[in-house]
C-alpha positions in Angstrom: 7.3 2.5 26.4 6.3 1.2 22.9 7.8 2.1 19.8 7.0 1.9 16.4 9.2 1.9 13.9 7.6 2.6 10.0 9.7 0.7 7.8 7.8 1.7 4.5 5.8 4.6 3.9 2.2 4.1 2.5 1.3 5.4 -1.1 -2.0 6.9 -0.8 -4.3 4.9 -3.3 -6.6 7.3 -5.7 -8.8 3.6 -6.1 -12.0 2.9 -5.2 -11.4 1.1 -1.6 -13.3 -1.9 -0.8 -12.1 -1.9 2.7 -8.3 -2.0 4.6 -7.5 -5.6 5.3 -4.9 -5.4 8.3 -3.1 -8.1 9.4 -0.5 -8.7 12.5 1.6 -11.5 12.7 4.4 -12.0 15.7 7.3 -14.3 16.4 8.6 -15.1 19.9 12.7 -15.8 20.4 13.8 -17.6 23.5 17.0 -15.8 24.9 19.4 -16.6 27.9 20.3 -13.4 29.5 24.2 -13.1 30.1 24.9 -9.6 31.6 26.0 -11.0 35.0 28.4 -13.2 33.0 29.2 -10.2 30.6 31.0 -7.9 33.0 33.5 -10.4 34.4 37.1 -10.6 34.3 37.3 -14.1 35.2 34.9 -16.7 36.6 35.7 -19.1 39.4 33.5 -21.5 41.6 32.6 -21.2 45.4 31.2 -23.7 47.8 27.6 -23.6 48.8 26.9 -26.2 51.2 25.2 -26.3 55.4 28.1 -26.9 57.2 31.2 -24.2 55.5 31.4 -22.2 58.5 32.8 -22.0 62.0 32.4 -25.1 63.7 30.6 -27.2 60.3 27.5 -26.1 61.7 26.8 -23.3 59.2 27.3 -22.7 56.0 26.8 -20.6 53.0 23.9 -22.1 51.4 23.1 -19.7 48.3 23.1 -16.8 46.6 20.4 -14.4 45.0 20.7 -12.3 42.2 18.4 -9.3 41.9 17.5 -8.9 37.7 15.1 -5.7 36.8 12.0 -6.1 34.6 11.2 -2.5 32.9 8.9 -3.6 31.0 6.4 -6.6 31.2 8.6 -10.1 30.0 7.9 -13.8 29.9 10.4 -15.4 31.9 10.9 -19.5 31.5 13.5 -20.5 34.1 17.3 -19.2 34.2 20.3 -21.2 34.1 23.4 -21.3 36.5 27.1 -23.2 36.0 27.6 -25.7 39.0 29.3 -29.5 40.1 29.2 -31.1 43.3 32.6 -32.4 44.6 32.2 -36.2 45.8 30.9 -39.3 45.2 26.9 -38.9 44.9 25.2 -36.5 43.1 22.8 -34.0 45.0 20.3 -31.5 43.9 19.6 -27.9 44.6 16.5 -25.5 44.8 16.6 -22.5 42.1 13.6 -20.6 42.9 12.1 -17.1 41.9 12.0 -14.8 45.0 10.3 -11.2 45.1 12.0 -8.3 46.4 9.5 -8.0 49.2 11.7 -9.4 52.1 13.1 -7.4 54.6 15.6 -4.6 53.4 14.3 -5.3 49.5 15.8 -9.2 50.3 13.9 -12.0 48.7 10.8 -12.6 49.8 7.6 -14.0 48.3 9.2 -17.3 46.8 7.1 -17.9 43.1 8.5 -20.4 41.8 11.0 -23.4 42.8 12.7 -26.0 40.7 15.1 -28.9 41.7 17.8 -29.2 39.6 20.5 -32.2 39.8 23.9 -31.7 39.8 25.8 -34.9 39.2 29.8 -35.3 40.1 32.2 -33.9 38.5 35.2 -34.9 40.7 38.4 -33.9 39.5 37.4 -31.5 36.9 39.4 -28.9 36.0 37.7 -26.9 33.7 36.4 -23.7 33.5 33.4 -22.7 35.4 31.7 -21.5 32.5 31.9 -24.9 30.4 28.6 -25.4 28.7 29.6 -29.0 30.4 28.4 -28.4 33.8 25.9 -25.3 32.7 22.3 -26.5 34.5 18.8 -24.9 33.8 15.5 -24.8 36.0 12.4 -24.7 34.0 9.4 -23.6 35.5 6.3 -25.6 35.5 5.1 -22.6 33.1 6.5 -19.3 31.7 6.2 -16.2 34.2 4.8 -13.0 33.1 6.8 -10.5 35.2 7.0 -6.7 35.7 9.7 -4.9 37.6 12.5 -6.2 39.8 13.0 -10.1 40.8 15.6 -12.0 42.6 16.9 -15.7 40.3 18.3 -18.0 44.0 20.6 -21.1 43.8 20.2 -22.6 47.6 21.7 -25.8 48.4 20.1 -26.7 51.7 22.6 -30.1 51.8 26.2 -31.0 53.3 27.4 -31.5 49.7 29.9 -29.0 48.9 28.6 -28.0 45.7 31.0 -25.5 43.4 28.8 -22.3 41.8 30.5 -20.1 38.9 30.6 -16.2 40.2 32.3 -13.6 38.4 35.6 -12.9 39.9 35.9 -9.3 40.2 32.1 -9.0 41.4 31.4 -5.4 42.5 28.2 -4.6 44.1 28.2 -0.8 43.7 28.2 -1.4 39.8 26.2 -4.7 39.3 23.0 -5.5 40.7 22.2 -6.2 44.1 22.9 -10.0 45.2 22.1 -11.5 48.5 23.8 -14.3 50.4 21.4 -17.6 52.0 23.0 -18.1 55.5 22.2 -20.9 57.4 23.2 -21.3 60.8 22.1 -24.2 63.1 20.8 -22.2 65.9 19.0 -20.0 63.6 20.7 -16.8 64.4 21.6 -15.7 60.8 19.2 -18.4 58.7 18.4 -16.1 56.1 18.8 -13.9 53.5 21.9 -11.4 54.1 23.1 -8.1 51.8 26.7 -8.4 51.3 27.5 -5.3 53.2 26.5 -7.6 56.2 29.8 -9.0 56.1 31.7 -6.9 54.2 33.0 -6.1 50.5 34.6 -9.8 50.5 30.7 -11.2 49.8 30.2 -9.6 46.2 30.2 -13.2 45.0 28.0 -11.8 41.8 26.7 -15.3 41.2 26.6 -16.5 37.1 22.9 -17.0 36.7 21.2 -16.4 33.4 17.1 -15.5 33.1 15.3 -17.4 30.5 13.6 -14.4 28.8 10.8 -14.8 25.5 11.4 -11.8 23.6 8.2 -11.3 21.1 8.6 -9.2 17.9 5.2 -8.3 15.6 5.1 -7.3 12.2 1.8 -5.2 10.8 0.6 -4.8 7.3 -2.0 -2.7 6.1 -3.9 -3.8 2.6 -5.5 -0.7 1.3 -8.0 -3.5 -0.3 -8.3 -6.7 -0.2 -10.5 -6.8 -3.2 -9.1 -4.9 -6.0 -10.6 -4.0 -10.1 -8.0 -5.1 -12.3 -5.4 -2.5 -13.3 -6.2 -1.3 -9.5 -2.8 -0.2 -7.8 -2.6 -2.4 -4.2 -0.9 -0.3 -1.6 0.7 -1.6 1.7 1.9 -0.1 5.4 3.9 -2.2 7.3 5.5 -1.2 10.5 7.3 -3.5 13.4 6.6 -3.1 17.2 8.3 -4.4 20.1 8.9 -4.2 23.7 11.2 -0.9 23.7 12.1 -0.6 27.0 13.1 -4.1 27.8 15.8 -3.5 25.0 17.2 -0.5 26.6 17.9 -2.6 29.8 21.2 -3.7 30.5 20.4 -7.4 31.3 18.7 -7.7 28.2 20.7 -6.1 25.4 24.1 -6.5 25.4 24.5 -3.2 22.9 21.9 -1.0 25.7 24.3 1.7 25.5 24.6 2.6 21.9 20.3 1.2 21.1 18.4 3.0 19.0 15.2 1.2 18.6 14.8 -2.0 16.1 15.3 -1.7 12.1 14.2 -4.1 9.8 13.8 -4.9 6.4 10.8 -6.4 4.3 10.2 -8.3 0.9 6.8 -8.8 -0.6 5.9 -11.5 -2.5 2.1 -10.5 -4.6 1.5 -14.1 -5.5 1.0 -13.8 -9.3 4.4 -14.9 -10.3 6.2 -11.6 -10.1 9.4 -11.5 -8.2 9.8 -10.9 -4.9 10.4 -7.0 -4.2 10.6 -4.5 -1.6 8.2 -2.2 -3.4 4.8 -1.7 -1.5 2.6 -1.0 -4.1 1.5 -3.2 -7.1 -0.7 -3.7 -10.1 -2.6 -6.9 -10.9 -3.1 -6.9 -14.7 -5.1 -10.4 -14.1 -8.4 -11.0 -12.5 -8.2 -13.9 -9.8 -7.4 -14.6 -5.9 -4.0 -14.3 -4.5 -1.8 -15.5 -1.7 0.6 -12.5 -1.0 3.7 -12.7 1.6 5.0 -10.3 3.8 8.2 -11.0 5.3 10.0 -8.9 7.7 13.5 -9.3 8.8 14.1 -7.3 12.0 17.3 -6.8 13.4 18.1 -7.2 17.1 19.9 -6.6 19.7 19.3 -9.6 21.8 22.0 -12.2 23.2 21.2 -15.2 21.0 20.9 -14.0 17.5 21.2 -10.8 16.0 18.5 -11.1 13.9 14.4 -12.9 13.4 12.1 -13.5 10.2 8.7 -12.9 10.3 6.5 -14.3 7.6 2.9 -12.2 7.4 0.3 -13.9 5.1 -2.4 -12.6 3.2 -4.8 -12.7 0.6 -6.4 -10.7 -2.1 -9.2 -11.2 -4.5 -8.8 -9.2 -7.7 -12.1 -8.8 -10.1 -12.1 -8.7 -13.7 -14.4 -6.6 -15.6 -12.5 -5.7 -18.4 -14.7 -6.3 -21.9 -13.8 -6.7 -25.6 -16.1 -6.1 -28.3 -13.6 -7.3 -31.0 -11.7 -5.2 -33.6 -13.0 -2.4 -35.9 -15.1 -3.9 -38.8 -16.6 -2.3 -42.7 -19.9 -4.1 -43.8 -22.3 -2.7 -47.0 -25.5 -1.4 -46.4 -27.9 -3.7 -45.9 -25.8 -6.2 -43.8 -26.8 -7.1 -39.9 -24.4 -7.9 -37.4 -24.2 -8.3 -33.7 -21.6 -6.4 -31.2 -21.3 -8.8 -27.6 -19.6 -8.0 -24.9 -20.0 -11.2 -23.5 -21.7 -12.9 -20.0 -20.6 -13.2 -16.9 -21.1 -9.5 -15.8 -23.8 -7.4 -13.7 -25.0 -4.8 -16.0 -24.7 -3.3 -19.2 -25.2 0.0 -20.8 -24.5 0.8 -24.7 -24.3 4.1 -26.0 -28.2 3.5 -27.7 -28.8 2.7 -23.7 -29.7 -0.4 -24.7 -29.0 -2.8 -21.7 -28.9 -6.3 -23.2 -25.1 -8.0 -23.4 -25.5 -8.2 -26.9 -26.4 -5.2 -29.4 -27.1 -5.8 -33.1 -27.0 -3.4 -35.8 -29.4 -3.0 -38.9 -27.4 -1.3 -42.1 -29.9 -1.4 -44.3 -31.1 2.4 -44.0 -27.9 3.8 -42.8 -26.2 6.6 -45.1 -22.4 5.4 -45.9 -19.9 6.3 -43.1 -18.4 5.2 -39.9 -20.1 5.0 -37.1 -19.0 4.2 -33.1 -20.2 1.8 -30.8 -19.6 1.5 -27.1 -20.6 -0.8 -23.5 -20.5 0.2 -20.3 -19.9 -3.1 -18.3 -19.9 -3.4 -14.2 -18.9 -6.6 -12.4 -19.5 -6.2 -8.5 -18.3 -2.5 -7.7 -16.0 -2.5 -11.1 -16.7 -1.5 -14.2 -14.8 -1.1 -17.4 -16.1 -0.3 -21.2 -14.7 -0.5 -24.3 -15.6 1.1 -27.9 -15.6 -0.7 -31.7 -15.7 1.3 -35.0 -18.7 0.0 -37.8 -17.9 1.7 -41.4 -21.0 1.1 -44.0 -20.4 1.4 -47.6 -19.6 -0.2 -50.6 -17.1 -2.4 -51.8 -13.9 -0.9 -52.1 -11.9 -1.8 -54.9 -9.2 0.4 -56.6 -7.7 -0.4 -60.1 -4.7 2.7 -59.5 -4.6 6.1 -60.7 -5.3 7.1 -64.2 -2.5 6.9 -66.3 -1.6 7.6 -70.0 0.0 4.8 -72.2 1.7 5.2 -75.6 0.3 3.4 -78.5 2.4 0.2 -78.6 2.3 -0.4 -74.5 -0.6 -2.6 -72.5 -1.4 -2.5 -69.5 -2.3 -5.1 -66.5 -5.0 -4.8 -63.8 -5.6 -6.4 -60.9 -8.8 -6.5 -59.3 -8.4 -8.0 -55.8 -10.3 -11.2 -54.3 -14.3 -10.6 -54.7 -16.9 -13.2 -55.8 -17.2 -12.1 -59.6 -16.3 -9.5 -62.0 -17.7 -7.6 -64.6 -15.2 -5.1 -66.7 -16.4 -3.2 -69.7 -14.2 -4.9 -72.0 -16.5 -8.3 -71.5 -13.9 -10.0 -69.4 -14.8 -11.6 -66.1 -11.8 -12.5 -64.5 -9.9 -10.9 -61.3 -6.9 -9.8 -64.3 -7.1 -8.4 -67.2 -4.8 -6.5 -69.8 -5.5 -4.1 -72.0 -3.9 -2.5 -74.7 -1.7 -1.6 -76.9 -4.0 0.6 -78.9 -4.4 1.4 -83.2 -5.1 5.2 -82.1 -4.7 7.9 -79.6 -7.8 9.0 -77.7 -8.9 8.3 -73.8 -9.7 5.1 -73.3 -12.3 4.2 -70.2 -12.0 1.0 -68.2 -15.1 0.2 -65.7 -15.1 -2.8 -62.8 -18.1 -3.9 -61.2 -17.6 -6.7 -58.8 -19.8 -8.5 -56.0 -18.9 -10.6 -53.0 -21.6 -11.9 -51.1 -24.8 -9.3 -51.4 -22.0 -5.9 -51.9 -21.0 -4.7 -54.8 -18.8 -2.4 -55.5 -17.0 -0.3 -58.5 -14.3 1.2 -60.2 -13.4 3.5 -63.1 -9.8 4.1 -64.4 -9.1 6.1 -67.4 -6.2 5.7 -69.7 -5.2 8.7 -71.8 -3.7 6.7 -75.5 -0.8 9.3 -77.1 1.5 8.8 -80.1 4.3 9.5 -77.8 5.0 11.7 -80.9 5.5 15.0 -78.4 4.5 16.4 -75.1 1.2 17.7 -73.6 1.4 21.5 -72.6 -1.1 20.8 -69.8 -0.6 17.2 -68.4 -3.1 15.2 -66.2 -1.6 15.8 -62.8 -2.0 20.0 -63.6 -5.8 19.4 -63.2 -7.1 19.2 -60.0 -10.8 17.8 -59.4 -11.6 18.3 -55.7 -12.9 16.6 -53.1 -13.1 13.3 -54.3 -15.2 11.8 -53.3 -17.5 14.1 -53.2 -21.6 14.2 -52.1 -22.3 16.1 -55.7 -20.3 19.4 -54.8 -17.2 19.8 -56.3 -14.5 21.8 -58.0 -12.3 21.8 -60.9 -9.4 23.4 -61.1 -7.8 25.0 -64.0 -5.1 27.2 -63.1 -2.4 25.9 -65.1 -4.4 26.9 -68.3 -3.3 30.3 -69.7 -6.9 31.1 -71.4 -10.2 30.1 -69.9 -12.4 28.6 -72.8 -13.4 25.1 -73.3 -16.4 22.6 -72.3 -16.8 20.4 -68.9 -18.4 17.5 -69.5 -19.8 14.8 -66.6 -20.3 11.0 -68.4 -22.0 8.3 -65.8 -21.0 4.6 -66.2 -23.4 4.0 -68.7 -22.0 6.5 -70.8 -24.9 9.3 -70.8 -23.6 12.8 -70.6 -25.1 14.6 -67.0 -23.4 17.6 -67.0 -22.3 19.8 -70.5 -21.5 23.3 -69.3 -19.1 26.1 -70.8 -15.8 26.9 -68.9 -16.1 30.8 -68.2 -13.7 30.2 -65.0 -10.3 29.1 -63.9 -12.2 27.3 -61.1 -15.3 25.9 -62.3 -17.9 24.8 -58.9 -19.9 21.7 -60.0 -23.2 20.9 -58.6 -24.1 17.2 -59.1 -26.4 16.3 -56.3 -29.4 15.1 -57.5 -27.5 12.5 -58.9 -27.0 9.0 -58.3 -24.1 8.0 -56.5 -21.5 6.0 -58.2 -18.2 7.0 -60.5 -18.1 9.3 -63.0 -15.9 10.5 -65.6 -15.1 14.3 -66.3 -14.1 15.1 -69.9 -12.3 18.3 -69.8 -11.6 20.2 -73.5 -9.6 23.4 -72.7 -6.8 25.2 -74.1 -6.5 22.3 -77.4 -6.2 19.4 -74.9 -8.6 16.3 -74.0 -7.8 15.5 -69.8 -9.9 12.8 -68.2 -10.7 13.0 -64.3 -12.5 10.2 -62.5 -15.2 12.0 -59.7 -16.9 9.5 -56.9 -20.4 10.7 -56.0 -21.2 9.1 -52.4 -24.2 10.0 -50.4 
């Protein structure tokens, strides 16, 4: 049967999928099977020869091992331990029989190899030396299914020595047969040991060359990604289950629970390897990714194989930039580009150029948002830039109120040129101390370029002889700015009498009303738009608010 064994679950990808990109990579392990060799006690050799019987006329002249194929397996040659005793060596025939013969003996021969066996006189080693271990190859590897007999014949007067296992027991081992040869040809053949008795389980040493092939799949949920796209992998191991399970083939059959394995990912963007099977490529390009498995086995040789499982995977970039947020002054054109190199384009005007340029010169003063739609191949990304029209800002500080003998400082900012009230023309100026009390109005205009912009700041000039009942912070003149509509609030005054009046730039009165309320509602707007002063008489004092009229 065939097992598969899931050694990491999928993630299920919410991503738009291009297609699965599966790949299955495999690694075949050469093996010599050792179970005969396994169950022994003790090894010792045995003559094989034509002429070790009654009368030198017969002889025991091999022996055949029966091995079981459960499941299909390649099968290279097998190896045996032997030495010839005397002066020249000799060879012998190691074949690959069926079990077709009569009584299941070997029959159909497949395969046979002659194999030298050079003297080894006097040699006193075990029969299990790797010294005097021999190997047939066959002319190609076998692809076999079910039971086979592996045969050592020697078909010579030689006395050639063969390693058996000691305490052989054919009621618990598989089932051997014995190659007698008699000159008259009454037993040439192929004999079961209970032809002659218990005294013939020889169990012969003889170890199948076996191919063992292990596969590793991975499953790419794409293999063209968007960027910021999540790639998702499945990758599972397979193998020949029931071979495993097999006594001749796994020494640990008995306690064998199928394969487990191991895998590390490498993405190919310079990340570190990982076991995660998921990842995010932040950068558009392609990409040699490596899967490598390490399964564990059970065989005789090594208790463990790498597979390496290539791949590859194209990630597209669509991403766009249209720059930072920027402020201009009416009147100013500029141009927002998202750049080339993509497949379409779609602004929020549903213009459908890569470039979109912007005309202020009629727009009314405020912010405004503009955004691109971009798609490269089946991606698409988009990305959104803020435009603010309006004037030059510029900002002297909050009013203030100096005493007599103090001055005070401003500072502009960087703009082309200046133009104050007091004459002056520079980016500083100071101004003070004063001869009398009174308010005191300072007024910027500056350019840079085609803007211009503007400022007002009013300074409230006292003795310093006493304090104000009401100061300037107890007035409140809201919003600000306004479009023309605004209010002034005069709740910390105790009576309600006085005058409002509204002074432009130029210093012409607009507005000269009576206070009847504590909250006095100012309509301004069929005005122009610019800064003006509000001169507020109430309650005995003079307070000076600064109002800016956009539109």
């Amino acid at each position: 049967m065939k097992k598969t064994i899931l050694l990491a679950c999928a993630l299920t990808s919410s991503l738009l999928s291009f297609g699965q990109d599966t790949i299955t990579c495999s690694i075949t392990v050469e093996d010599t099977v050792k179970y005969i060799n396994s169950l022994s006690s003790g090894i010792q050799g045995t003559g094989i020869n034509m002429s070790n019987g009654t009368g030198g006329t017969a002889g025991y002249t091999g022996y055949a091992q029966l091995f079981e194929a459960p499941d299909s397996i390649t099968l290279k040659g097998f190896c045996f331990y032997s030495l010839i005793e005397g002066a020249l060596p000799d060879t012998v025939d190691a074949g690959l029989f069926l079990p077709d013969g009569t009584g299941g003996a070997p029959g159909t021969l497949v395969e046979n190899v002659r194999v030298g066996v050079p003297d080894f006189n006097s040699y006193t080693g075990p029969m299990n030396s790797a010294s005097i271990k021999r190997c047939a190859v066959f002319s190609s590897p076998i692809e076999i299914e079910g039971d086979y007999f592996l045969s050592v014949r020697n078909l010579s007067d030689a006395n050639i020595y063969m390693a058996i296992n000691y305490d052989g027991d054919a009621a618990v081992t598989p089932t051997e047969f014995t190659y007698y040869h008699e000159d008259a040809g009454t037993y040439t053949g192929w004999y079961d040991l209970d032809a002659f008795g218990t005294g013939w389980g020889f169990n012969p040493v003889i170890e199948p060359l076996v191919e063992y092939t292990f596969s590793g799949t991975t499953i790419a949920s794409d293999s063209i990604l968007c960027i910021g796209d999540t790639l998702t992998l499945e990758m599972t191991i397979e193998e020949g289950d029931s071979v495993l399970l097999n006594k001749h083939y796994n020494p640990n059959y008995s306690t064998y629970n199928g394969l487990s394995g191991t895998t590390v990912i490498n993405y190919g963007d310079g990340t570190t390897n990982t076991v995660d099977t998921f990842h995010v490529y932040n950068a558009g390009g392609s990409y040699a990714i490596d899967r490598n498995f390490t399964i564990t086995t059970p065989i005789w040789s090594q208790s463990s194989v790498a597979i390496s499982c290539p791949g590859n995977v194209r990630v597209i970039d669509a991403s766009v930039d249209l720059g930072v947020d920027t402020s201009v002054c009416a009147g100013t054109v500029l141009t927002f580009d998202a750049g080339l190199g993509y497949d379409s384009y779609l602004w929020n005007d549903l213009s459908t150029m890569s470039n979109l340029s912007i005309d202020t010169d009629t727009m009314m003063m405020g912010m405004y948002s503009y955004s691109v739609e971009v798609t490269k191949e089946f991606c698409s990304a988009s990305d959104t830039v803020s435009l603010t029209v309006g004037q030059l800002s510029v900002e002297l500080g909050g009013d203030t109120t100096l005493c007599l003998n103090q001055d005070l400082t401003l500072t502009a900012g960087t703009f082309d040129t200046y133009n104050w009230n007091t004459g002056q023309t520079t980016e500083t100026i100071t101004v003070g101390p004063f001869s009398a009390a009174g308010v005191q109005t300072i007024v910027l205009d500056v350019t840079q370029g085609t803007c211009e912009g503007a400022d007002t700041l009013v300074l409230t000039v006292d003795n310093c002889l006493g304090v104000d009942e009401v100061p300037q912070s107890a007035v409140l003149v809201y919003p600000n700015p306004s479009n023309g509509l605004f209010t002034i609030d005069l709740s910390e005054f105790s009576a309600v009498e006085g005058k409002i009046r509204v002074i432009d730039q130029s210093g012409r009165v607009v507005l000269n009303k009576n206070i009847t309320n504590l909250k006095e509602e100012i309509s301004l707007i069929d005005i122009a738009k610019g800064s003006y002063l509000v001169e507020i008489n109430a309650g005995g004092e003079q307070i000076m608010k600064k109002i800016q009229i956009i539109k």
